[in-house]
C-alpha positions as a printed NumPy array, in Angstrom:
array([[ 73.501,  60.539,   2.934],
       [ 72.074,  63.546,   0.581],
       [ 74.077,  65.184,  -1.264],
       [ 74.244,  68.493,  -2.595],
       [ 72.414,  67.653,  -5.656],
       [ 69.62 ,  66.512,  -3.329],
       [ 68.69 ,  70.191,  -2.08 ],
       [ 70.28 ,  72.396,  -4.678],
       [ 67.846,  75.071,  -6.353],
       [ 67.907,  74.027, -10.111],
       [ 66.358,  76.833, -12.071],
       [ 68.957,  79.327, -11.333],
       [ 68.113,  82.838, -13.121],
       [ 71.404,  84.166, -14.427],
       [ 72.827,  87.229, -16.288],
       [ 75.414,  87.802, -18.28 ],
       [ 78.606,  89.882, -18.756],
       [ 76.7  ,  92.368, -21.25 ],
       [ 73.998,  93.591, -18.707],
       [ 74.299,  96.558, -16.81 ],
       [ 74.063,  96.934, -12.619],
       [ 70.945,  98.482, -12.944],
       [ 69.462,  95.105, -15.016],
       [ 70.559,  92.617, -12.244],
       [ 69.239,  95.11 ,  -9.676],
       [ 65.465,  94.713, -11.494],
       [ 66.16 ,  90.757, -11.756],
       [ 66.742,  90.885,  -7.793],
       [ 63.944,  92.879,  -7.329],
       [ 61.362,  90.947,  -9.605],
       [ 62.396,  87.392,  -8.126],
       [ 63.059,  88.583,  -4.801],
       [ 66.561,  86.837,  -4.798],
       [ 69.752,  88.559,  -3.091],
       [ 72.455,  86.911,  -5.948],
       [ 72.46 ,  86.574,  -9.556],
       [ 75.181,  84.055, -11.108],
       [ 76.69 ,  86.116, -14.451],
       [ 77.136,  82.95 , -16.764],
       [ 78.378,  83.48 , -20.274],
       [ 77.384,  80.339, -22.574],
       [ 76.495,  77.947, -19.388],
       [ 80.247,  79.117, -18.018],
       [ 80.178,  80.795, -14.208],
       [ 81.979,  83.692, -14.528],
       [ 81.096,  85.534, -11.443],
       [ 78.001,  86.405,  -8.712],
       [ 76.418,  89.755,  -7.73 ],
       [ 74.66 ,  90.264,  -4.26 ],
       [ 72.661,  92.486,  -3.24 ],
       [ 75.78 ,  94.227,  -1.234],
       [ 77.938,  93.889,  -4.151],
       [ 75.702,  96.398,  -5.789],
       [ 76.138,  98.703,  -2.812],
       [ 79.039,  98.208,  -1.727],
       [ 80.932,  98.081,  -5.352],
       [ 78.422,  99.72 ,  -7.34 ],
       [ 76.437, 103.058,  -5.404],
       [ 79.181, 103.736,  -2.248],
       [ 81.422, 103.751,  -5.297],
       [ 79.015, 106.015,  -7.137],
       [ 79.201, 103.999, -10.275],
       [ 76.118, 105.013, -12.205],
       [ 73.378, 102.408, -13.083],
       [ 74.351, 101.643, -16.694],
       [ 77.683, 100.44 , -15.078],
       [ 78.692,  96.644, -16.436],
       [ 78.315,  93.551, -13.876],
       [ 82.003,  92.626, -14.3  ],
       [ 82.756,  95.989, -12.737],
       [ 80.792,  95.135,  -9.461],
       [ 80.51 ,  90.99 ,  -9.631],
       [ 82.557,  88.797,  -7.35 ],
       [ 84.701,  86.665,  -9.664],
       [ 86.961,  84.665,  -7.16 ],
       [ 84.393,  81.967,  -6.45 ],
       [ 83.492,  79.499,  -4.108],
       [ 81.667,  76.292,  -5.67 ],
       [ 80.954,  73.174,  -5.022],
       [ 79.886,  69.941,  -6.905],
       [ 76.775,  68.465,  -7.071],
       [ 78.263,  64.965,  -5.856],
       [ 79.54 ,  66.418,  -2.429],
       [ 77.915,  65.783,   0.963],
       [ 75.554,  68.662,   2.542],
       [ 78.577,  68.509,   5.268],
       [ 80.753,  69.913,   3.278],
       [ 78.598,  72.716,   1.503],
       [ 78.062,  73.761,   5.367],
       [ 81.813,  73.823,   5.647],
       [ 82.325,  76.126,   3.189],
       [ 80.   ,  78.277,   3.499],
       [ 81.402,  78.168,   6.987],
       [ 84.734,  78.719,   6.343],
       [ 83.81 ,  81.259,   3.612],
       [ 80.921,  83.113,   5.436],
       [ 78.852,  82.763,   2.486],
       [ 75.189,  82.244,   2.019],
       [ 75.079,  80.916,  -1.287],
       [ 77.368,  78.653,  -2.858],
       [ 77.202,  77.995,  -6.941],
       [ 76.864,  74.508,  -7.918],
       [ 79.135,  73.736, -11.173],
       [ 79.99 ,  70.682, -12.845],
       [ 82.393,  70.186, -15.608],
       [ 82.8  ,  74.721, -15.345],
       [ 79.138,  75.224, -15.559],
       [ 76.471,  76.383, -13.427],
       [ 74.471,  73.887, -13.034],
       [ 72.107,  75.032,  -9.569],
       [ 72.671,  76.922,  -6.348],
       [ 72.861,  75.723,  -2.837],
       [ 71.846,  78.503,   0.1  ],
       [ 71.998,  78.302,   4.006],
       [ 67.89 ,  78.252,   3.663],
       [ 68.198,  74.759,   1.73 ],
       [ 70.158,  72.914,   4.187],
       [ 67.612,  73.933,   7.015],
       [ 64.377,  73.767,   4.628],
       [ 65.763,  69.965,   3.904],
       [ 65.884,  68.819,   7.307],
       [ 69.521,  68.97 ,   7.203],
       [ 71.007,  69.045,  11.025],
       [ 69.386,  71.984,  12.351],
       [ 72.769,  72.642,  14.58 ],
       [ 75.005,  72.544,  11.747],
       [ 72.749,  75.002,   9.83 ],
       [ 72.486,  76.989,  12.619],
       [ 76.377,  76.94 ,  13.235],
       [ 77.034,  77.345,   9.689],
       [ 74.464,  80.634,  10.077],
       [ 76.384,  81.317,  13.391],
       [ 79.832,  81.18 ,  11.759],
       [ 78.592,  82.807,   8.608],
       [ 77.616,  85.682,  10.555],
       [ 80.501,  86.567,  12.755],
       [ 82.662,  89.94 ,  11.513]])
């Protein structure tokens, strides 16, 4: 049985509690991602999506040079690296989440999306009900 650590993306950019919305914005851009971990010395402190920064950061008209811990999620959902793929699909089930941070011993050590459990051959039903699930209001 894979496990999380099987399928999880290991080089993970991150930024950190000193950069600005308008930094993270750029790092989304130039690596076509949709969620930057904010890490402080290998510590998860919080994510930023791509509807974080609109939905926290310009429909709140908070200007650019605004801090990430302004606009970052900080309440978390993670999972370890030793857990099954099953249970990363529950979450992100339960959670409706896309991406869920993979920590060990409080850091960040990868990221595990919905695209990773169907790129790795994982059920294709439970990563389409996970999608399904993920998706409902």
């Amino acid at each position: 049985m894979k496990k999380v650590r099987d399928i999880m993306t290991t080089d993970v950019d991150c930024c950190t509690p000193l950069d600005n919305v308008y930094e993270v914005a750029s790092k989304m851009r130039d690596l076509d991602v949709g969620a930057i971990p904010i890490v402080e010395n290998g510590k998860l402190l919080g994510m930023i999506t791509d509807r974080d920064l609109v939905v926290r950061g310009i429909a709140e008209k908070h200007p650019g040079s605004n801090q990430v811990t302004n606009v970052m999620s900080d309440h978390l959902i993670t999972i370890s690296p030793e857990e099954s793929l099953a249970e990363a699909s529950e979450l992100m089930s339960e959670h409706q989440i896309r991406r869920l941070p993979v920590v060990e011993n409080g850091h960040l050590i990868g990221i595990v999306s919905l695209g990773d459990l169907a790129i790795h051959n994982y059920s294709d039903d439970q990563a389409g009900d996970a999608l399904s699930e993920i998706s409902e209001h």
